[in-house]
N, CA, C and O atoms as CSV, one atom per row, in Angstrom:
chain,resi,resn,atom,element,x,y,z
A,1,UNK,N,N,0.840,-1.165,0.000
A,1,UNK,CA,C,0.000,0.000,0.000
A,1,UNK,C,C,0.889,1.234,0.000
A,1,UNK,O,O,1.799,1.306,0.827
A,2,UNK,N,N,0.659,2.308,-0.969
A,2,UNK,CA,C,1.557,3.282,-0.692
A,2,UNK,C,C,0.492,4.309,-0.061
A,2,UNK,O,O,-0.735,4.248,0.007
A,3,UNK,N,N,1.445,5.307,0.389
A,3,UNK,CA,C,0.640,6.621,0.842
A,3,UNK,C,C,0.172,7.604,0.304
A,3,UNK,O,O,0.480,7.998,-0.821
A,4,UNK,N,N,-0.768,8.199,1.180
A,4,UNK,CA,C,-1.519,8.972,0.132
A,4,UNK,C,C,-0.688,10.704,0.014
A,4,UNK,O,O,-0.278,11.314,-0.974
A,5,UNK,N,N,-0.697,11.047,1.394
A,5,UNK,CA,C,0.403,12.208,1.852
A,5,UNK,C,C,1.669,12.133,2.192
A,5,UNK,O,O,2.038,11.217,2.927
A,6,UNK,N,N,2.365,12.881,1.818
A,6,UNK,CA,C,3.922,12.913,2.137
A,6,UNK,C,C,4.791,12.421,3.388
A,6,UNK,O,O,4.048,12.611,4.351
A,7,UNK,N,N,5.691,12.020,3.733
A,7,UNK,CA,C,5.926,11.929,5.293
A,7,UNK,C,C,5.937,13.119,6.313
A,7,UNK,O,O,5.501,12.885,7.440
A,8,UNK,N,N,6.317,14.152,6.069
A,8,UNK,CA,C,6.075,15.834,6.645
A,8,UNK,C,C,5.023,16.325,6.695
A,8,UNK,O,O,4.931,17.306,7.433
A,9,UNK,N,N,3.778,15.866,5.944
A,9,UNK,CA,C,2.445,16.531,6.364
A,9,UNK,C,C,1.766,15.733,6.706
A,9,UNK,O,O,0.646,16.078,7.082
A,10,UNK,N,N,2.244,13.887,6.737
A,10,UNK,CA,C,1.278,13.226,7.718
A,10,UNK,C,C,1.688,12.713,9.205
A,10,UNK,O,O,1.017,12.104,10.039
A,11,UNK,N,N,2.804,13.098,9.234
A,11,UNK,CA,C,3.315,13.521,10.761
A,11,UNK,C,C,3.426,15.162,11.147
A,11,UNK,O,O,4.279,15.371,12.010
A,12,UNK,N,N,2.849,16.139,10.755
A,12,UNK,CA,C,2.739,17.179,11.239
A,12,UNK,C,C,1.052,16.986,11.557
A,12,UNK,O,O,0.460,17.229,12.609
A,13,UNK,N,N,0.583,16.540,10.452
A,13,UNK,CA,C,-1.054,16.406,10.823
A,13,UNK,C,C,-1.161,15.562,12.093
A,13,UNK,O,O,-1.866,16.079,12.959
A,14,UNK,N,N,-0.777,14.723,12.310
A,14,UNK,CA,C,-0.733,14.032,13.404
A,14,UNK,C,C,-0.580,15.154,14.955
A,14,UNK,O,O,-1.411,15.610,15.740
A,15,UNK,N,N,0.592,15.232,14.863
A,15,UNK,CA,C,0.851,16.319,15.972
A,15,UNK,C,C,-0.109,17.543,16.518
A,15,UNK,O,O,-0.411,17.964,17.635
A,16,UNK,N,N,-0.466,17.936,15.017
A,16,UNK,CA,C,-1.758,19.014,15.471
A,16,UNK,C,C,-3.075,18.595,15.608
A,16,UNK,O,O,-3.986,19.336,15.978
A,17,UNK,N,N,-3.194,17.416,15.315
A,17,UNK,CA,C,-4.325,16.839,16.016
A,17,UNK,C,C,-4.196,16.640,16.928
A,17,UNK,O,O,-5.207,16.921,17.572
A,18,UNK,N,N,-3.268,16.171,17.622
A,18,UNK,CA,C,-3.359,15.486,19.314
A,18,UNK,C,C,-3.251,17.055,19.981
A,18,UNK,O,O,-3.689,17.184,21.124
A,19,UNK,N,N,-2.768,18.062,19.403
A,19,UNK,CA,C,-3.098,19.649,20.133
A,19,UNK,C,C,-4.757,19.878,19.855
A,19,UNK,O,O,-5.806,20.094,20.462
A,20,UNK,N,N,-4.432,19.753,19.029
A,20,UNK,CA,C,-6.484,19.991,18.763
A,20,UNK,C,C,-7.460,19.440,19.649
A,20,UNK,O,O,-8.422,20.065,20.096
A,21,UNK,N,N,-7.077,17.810,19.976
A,21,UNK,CA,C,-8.266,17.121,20.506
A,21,UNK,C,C,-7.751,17.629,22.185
A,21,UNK,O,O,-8.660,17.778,23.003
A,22,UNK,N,N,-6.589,17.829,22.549
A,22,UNK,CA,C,-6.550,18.317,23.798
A,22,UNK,C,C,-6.749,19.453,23.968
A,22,UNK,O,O,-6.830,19.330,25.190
A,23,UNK,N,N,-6.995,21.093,23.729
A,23,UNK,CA,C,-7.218,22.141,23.815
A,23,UNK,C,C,-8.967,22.068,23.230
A,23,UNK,O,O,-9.802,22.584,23.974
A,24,UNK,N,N,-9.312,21.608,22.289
A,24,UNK,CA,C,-11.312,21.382,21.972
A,24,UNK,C,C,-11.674,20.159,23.497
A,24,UNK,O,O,-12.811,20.281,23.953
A,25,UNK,N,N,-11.021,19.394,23.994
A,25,UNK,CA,C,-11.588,18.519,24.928
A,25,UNK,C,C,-11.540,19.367,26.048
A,25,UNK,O,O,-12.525,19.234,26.774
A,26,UNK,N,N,-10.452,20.457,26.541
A,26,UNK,CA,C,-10.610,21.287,27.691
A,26,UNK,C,C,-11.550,22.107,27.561
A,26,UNK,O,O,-11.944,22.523,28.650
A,27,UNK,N,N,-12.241,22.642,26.419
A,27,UNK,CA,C,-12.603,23.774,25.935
A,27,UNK,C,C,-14.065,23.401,26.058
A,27,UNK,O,O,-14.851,24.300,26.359
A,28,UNK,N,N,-14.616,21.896,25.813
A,28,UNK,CA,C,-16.130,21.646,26.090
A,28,UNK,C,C,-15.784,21.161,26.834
A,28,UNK,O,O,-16.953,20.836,27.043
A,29,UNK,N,N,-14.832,20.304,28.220
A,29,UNK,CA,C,-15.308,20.666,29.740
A,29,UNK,C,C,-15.765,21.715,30.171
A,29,UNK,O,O,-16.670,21.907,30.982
A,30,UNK,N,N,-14.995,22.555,29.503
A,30,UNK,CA,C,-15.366,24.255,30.057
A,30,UNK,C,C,-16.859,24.340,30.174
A,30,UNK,O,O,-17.528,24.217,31.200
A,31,UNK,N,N,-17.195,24.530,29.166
A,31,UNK,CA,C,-18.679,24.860,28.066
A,31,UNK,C,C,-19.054,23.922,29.118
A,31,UNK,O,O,-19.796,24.631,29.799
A,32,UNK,N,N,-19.022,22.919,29.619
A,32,UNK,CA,C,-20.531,21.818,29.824
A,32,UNK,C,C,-20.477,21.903,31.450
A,32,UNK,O,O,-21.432,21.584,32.159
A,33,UNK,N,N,-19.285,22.357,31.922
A,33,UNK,CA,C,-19.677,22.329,33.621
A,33,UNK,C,C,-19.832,23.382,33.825
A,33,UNK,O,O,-19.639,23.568,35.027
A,34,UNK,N,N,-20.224,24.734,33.064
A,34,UNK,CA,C,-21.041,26.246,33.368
A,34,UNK,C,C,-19.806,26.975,33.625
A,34,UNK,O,O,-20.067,28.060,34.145
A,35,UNK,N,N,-18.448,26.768,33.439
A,35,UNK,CA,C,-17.799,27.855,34.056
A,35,UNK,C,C,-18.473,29.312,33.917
A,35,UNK,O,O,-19.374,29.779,33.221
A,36,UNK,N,N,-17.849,29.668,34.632
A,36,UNK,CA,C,-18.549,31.301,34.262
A,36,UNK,C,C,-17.706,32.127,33.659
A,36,UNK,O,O,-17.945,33.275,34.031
A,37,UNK,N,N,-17.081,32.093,33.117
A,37,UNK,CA,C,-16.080,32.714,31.613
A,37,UNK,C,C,-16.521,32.557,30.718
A,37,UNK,O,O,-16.383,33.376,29.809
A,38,UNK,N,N,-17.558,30.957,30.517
A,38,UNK,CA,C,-17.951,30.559,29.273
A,38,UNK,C,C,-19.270,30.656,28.888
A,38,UNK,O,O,-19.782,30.430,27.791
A,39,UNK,N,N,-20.112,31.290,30.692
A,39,UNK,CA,C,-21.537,30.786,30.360
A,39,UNK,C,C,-22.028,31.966,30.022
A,39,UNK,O,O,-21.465,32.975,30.445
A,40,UNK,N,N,-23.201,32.066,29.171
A,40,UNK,CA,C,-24.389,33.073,28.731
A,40,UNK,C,C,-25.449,33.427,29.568
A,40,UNK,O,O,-26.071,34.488,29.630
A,41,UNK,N,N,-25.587,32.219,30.311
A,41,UNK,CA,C,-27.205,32.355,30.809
A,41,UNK,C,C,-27.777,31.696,30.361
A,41,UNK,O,O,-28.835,31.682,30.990
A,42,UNK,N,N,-27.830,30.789,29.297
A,42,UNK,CA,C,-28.390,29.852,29.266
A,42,UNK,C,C,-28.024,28.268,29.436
A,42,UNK,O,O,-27.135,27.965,28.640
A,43,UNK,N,N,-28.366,27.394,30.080
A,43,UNK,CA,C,-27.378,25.614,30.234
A,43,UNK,C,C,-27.316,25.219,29.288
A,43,UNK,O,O,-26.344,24.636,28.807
A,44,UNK,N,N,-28.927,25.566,28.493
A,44,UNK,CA,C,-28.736,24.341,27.494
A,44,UNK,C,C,-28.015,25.004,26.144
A,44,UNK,O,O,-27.691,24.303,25.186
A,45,UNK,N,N,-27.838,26.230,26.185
A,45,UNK,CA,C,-26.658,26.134,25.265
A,45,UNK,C,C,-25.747,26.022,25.064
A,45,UNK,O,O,-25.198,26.017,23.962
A,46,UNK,N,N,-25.132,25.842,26.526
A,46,UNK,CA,C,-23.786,25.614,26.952
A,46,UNK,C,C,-23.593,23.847,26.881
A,46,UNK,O,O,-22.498,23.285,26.918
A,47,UNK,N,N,-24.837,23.203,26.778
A,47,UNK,CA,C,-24.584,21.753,26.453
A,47,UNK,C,C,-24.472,21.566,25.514
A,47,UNK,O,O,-23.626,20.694,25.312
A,48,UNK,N,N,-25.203,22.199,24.139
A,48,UNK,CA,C,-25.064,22.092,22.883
A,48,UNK,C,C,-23.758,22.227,22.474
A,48,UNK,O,O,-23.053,21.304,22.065
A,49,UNK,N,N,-23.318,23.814,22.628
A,49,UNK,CA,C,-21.768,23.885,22.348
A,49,UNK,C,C,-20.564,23.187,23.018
A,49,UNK,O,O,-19.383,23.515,22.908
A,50,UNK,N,N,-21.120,22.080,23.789
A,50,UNK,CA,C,-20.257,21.266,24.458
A,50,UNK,C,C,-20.103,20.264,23.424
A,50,UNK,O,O,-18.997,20.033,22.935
A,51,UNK,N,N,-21.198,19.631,23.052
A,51,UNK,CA,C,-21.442,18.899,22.486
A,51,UNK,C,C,-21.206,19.258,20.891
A,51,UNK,O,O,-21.732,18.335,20.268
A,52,UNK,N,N,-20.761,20.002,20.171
A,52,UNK,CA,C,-20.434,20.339,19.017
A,52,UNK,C,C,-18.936,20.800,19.104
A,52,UNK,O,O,-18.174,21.121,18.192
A,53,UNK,N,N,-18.740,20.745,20.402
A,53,UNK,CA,C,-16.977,20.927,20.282
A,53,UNK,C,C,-16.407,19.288,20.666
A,53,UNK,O,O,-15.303,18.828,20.374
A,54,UNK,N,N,-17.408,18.665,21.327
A,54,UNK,CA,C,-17.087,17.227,21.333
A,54,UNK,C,C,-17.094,16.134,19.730
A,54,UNK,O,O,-16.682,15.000,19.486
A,55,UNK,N,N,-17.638,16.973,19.098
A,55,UNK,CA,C,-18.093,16.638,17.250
A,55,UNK,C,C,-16.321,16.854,17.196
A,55,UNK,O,O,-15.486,15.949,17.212
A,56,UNK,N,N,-16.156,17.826,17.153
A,56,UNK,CA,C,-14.662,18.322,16.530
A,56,UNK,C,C,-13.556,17.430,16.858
A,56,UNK,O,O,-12.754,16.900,16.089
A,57,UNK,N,N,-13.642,17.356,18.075
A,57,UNK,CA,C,-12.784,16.224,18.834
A,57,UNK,C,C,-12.711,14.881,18.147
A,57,UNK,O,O,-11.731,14.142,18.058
A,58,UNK,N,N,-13.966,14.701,17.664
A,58,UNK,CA,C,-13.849,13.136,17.094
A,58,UNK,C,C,-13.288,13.362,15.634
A,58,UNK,O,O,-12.565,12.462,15.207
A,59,UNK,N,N,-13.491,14.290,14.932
A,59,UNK,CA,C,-13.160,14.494,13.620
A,59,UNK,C,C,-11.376,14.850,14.001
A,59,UNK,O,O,-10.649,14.651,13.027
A,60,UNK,N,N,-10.962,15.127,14.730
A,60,UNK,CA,C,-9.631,15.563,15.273
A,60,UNK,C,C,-9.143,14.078,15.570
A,60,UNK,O,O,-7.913,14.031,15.545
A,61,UNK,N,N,-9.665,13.001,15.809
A,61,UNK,CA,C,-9.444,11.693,16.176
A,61,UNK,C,C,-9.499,10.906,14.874
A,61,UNK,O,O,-8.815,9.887,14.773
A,62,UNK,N,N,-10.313,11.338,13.819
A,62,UNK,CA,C,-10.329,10.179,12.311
A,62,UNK,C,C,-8.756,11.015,11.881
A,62,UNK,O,O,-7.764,10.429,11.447
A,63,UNK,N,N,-8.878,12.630,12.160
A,63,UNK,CA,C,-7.702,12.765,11.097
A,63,UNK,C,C,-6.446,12.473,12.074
A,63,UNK,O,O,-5.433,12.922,11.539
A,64,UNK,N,N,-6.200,11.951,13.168
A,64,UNK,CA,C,-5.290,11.572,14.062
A,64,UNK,C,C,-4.901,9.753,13.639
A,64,UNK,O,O,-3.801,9.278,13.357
A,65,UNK,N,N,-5.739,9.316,13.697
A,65,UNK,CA,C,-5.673,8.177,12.973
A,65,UNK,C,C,-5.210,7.448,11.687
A,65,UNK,O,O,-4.504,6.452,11.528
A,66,UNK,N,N,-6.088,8.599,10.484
A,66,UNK,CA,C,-5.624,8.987,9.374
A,66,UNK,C,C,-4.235,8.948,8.909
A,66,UNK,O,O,-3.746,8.060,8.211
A,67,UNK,N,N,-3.465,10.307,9.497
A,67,UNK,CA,C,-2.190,10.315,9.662
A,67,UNK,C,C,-1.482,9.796,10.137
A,67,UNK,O,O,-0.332,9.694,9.709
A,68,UNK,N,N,-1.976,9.181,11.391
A,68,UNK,CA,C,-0.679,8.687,12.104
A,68,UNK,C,C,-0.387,7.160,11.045
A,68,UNK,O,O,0.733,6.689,10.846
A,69,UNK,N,N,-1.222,6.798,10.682
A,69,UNK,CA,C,-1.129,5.308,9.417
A,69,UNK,C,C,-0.839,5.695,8.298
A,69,UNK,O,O,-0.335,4.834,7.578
A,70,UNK,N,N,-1.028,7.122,7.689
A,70,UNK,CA,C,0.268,7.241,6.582
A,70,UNK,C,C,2.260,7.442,7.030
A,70,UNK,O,O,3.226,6.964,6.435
A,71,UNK,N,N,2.219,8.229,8.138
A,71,UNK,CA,C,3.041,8.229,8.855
A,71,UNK,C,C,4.095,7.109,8.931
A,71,UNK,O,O,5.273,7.101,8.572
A,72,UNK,N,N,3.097,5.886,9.674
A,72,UNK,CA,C,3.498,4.754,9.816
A,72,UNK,C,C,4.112,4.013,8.575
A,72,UNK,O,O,5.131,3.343,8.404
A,73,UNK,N,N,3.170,4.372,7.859
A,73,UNK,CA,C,3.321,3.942,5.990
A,73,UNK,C,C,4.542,4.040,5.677
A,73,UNK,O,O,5.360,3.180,5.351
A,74,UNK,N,N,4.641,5.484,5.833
A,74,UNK,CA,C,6.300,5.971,5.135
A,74,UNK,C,C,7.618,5.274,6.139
A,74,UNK,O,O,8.740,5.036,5.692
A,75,UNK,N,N,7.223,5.045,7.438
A,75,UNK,CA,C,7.955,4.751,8.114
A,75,UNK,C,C,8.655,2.677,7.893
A,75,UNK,O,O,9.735,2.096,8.004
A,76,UNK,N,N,7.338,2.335,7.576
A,76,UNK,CA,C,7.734,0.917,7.236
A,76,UNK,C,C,8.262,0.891,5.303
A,76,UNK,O,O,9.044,0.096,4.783
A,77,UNK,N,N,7.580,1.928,4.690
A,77,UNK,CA,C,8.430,1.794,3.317
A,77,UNK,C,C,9.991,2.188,3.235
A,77,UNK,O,O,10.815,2.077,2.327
A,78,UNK,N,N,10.076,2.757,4.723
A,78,UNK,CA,C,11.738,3.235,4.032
A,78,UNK,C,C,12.812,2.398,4.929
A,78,UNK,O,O,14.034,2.536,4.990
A,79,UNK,N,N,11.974,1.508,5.588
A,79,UNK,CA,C,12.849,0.173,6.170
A,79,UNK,C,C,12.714,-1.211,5.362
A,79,UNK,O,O,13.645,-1.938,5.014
A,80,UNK,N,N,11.446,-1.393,5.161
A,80,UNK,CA,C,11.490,-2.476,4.567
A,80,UNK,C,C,11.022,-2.822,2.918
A,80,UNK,O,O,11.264,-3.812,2.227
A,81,UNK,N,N,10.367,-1.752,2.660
A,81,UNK,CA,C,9.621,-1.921,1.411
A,81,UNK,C,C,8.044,-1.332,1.302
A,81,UNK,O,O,7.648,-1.115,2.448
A,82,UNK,N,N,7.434,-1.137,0.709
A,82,UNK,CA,C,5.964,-0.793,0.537
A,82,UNK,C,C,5.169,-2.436,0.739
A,82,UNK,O,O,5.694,-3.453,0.284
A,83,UNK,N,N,4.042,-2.445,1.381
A,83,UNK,CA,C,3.104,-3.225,1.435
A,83,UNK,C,C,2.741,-3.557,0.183
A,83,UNK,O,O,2.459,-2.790,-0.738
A,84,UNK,N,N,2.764,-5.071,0.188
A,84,UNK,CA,C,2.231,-5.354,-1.433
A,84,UNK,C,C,0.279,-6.413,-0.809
A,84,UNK,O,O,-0.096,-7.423,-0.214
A,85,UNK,N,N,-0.240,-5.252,-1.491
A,85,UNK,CA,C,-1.716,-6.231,-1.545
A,85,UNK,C,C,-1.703,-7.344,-2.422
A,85,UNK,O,O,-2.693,-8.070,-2.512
């Protein structure tokens, strides 16, 4: 199997995902236990936007995944060879 992205942008993607899903995962604790920096006055919108920064997080987790297995890709083609299907 070869890769789809380069080795430098699917280990940089990697890296800024695992910043992403940790700074969006602090960011809807925030949002969902009412801090008061974050709240409006209303709960339930503060659950919603918890919950739509928890969306991000998971999409921060396919492209964490994503990358880290092209990553890996480049890493086993330049030791041993490319994966043959």
């Amino acid at each position: 199997m070869k890769p789809v992205v380069s080795a430098f942008n699917a280990w940089t993607c990697t890296v800024l995902s695992v910043f992403a899903m940790i700074i969006l995962s602090a960011l809807a604790g925030l949002y969902r236990s009412g801090h008061e920096e974050f709240t409006t006055g209303n709960p339930d919108e503060n659950k919603s936007i918890s919950n739509t920064i928890f969306t991000a997080v998971i999409v921060y987790a396919a492209f964490f995944v994503f990358c880290g297995l092209q990553g890996l890709l480049h890493a086993r083609e330049s030791r041993r060879g490319a994966i043959a299907l």
